[in-house]
C-alpha positions in Angstrom: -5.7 -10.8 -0.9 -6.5 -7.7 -2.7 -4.5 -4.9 -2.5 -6.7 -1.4 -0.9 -4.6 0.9 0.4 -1.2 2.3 -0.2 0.3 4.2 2.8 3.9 6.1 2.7 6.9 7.3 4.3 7.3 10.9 3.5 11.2 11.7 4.3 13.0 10.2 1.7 10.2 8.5 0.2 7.9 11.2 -1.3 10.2 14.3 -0.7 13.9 14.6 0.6 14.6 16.9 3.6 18.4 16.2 3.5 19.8 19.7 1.4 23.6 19.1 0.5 23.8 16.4 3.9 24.0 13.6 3.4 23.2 11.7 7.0 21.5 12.4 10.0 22.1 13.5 11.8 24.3 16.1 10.0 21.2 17.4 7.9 19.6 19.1 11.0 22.4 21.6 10.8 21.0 24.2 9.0 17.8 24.2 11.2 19.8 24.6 14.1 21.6 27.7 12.9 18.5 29.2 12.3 17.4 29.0 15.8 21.0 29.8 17.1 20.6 33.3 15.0 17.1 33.9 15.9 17.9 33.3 19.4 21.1 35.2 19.5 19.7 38.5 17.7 17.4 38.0 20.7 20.3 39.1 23.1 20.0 35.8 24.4 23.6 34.6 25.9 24.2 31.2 24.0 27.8 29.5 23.8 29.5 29.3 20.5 27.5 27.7 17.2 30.3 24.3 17.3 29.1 23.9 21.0 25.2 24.9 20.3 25.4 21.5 17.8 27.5 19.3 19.3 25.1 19.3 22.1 22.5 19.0 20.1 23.8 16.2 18.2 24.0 14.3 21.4 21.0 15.0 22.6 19.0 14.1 19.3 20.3 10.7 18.5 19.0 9.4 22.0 16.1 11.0 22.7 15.1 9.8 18.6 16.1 6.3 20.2 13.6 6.8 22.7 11.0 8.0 20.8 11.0 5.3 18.0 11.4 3.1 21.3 8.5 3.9 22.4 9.9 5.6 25.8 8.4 9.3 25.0 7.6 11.5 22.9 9.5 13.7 20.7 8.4 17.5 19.1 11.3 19.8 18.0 10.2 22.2 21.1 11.4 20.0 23.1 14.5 19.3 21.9 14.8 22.7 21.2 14.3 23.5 25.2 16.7 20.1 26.1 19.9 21.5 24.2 19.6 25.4 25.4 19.4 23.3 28.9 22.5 21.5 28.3 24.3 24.7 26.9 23.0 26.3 30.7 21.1 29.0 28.5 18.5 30.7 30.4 16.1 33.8 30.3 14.7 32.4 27.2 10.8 32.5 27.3 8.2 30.2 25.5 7.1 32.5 22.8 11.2 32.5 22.0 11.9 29.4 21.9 8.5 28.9 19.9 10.3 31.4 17.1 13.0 29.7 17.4 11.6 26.6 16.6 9.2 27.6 13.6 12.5 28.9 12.2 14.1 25.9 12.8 11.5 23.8 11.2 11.3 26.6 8.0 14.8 26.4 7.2 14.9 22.2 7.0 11.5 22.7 4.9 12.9 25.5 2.6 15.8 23.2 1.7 13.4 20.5 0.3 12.0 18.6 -3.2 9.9 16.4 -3.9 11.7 12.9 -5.3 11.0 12.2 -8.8 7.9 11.0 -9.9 6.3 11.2 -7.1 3.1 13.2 -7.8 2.7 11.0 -11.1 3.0 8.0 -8.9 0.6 9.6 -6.2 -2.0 10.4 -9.0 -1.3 6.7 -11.0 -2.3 5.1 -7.7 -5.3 7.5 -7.1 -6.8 6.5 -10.8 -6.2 2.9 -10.0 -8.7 3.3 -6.7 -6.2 2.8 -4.3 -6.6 4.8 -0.7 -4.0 6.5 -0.3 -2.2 7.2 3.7 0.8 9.1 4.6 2.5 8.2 7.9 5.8 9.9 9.0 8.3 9.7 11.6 8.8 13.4 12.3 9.7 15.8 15.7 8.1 18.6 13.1 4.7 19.8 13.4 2.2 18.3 10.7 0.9 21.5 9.2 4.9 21.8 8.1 4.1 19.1 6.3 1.1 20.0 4.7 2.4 22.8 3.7 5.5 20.9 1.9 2.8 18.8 0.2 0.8 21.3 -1.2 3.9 23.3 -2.0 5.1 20.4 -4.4 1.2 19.5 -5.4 1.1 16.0 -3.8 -1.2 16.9 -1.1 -5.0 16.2 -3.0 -4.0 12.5 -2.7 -4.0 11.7 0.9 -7.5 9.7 2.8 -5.5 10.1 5.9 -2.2 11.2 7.7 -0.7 10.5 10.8 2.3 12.8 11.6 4.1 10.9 15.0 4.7 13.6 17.2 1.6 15.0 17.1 0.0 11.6 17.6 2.6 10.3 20.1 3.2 6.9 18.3 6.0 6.2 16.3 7.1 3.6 13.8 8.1 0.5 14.4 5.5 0.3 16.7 2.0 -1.2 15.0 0.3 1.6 16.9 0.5 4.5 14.2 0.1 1.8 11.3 -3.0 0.6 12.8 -4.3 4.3 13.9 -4.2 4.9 10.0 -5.6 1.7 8.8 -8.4 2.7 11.2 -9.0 5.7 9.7 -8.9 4.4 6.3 -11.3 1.4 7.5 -9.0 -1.5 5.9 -7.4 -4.2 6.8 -3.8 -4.4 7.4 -3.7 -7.4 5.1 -5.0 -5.6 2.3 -2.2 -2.9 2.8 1.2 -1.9 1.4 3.8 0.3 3.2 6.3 2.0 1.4 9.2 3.6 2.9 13.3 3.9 2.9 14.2 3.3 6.6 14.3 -0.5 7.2 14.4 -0.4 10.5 11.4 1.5 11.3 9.8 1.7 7.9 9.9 -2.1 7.3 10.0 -3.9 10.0 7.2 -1.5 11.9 5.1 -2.2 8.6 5.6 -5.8 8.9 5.1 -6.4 12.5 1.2 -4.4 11.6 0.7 -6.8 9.3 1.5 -5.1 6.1 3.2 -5.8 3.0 6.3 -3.7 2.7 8.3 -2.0 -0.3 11.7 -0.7 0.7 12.2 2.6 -1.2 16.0 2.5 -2.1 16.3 6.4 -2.7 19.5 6.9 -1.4 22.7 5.0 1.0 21.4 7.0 4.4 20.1 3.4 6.0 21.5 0.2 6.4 20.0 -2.8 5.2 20.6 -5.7 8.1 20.5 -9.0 6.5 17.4 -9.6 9.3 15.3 -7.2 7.5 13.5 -8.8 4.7 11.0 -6.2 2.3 8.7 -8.2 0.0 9.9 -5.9 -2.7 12.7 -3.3 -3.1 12.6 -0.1 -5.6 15.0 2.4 -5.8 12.6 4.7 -8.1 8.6 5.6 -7.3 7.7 4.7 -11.0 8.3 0.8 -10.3 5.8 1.2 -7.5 2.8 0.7 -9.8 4.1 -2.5 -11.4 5.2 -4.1 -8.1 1.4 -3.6 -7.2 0.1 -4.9 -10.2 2.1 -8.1 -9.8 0.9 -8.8 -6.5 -2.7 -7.9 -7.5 -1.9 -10.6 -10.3 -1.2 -13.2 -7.8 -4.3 -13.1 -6.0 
């Protein structure tokens, strides 16, 4: 079957988030300060920083759970609101905790690059007709995004984009993979994800209907013997040969 679209994985697939982390969820830490200072030049009454994020780091691992479960919805507001409530912080209004989270989500942002290769890979792919979608796993707003994409010059390459808490669907569900497709008006068949988290990446990609490539960037995610890509690369300049094989076998 031919090959007509190429969707991606952003977060460690077209541009690393992590700083000097390196797992999650560790790497959230310097978003998290962010909002503790923002909050607590406020004159906000918050407990110490060590309790602020070890809260927060129980909170986040389950309610991610539930998300990429399928259980509800994640945005960084939210989570935001969920910790101070754990902490008992009160007396903080909306439009606080709203600067607290844009300076939460700026930090994390500030701290990333783009993984090598990847704009040549985006624009090889382009020249060789290929639509192109971007679908991410993300409690971030989308325009953060966007703007991380045009900041590194990869954002001209994109037919559509699906960012999963603004959507409310999150991989491995079909749902989001399918939403895109849709938009892109091609089959699921005639598709390729591309992504480094197996779990959601992969096997969401293959229970769509998609052929997957596990992106091998770095040794955040475990591979489980279960999870089967139909190709692995651990740089984005083997992308376009993988492609070209399978376009060979048709």
């Amino acid at each position: 079957m031919e090959i007509k679209a190429i969707i991606f994985d952003l977060g460690g697939t077209l541009i690393e988030y992590a700083g000097t982390f390196a797992v999650w969820p560790d790497l959230e830490t310097p978003g998290l300060k962010a909002a503790f200072r923002y909050l607590a030049a406020q004159g906000i009454s918050l407990p110490d920083f060590e309790k602020f994020s070890s809260s927060a780091f129980q909170i986040l691992p389950r309610r991610w759970q539930m998300a990429t479960g399928g259980e509800r919805n994640l945005q960084l507001l939210d989570f935001l609101e969920e910790n101070l409530d754990a902490c008992d912080v009160e007396n903080v209004s909306y439009e606080q905790l709203q600067q607290a989270a844009m300076r939460y989500e700026q930090t994390i942002c500030a701290q990333a690059v783009p993984l090598e290769a990847a704009q040549e890979t985006l624009a090889i792919l382009k020249g060789l007709g290929y639509q192109i979608g971007l679908l991410s796993n993300t409690m971030f707003s989308g325009a953060a995004h966007i703007a991380d994409l045009k900041r590194f010059s990869l954002d001209g390459y994109f037919d559509a984009m699906l960012f999963s808490a603004e959507a409310g669907k999150w991989k491995p569900s079909p749902a989001p993979y399918l939403d895109l497709l849709n938009q892109l008006d091609i089959a699921p068949e005639k598709s390729v994800f591309v992504g480094d988290d197996p779990a959601n990446d992969i096997v969401g990609g293959q229970k769509a209907g998609l052929r997957t490539v596990l992106m091998r960037s770095s040794e955040r995610f475990h591979l489980p013997g279960s999870v089967r890509p139909d190709a692995t690369i651990v740089h984005l300049s083997e992308l376009p040969e993988v492609l070209s094989k399978w376009s060979n076998e048709n």
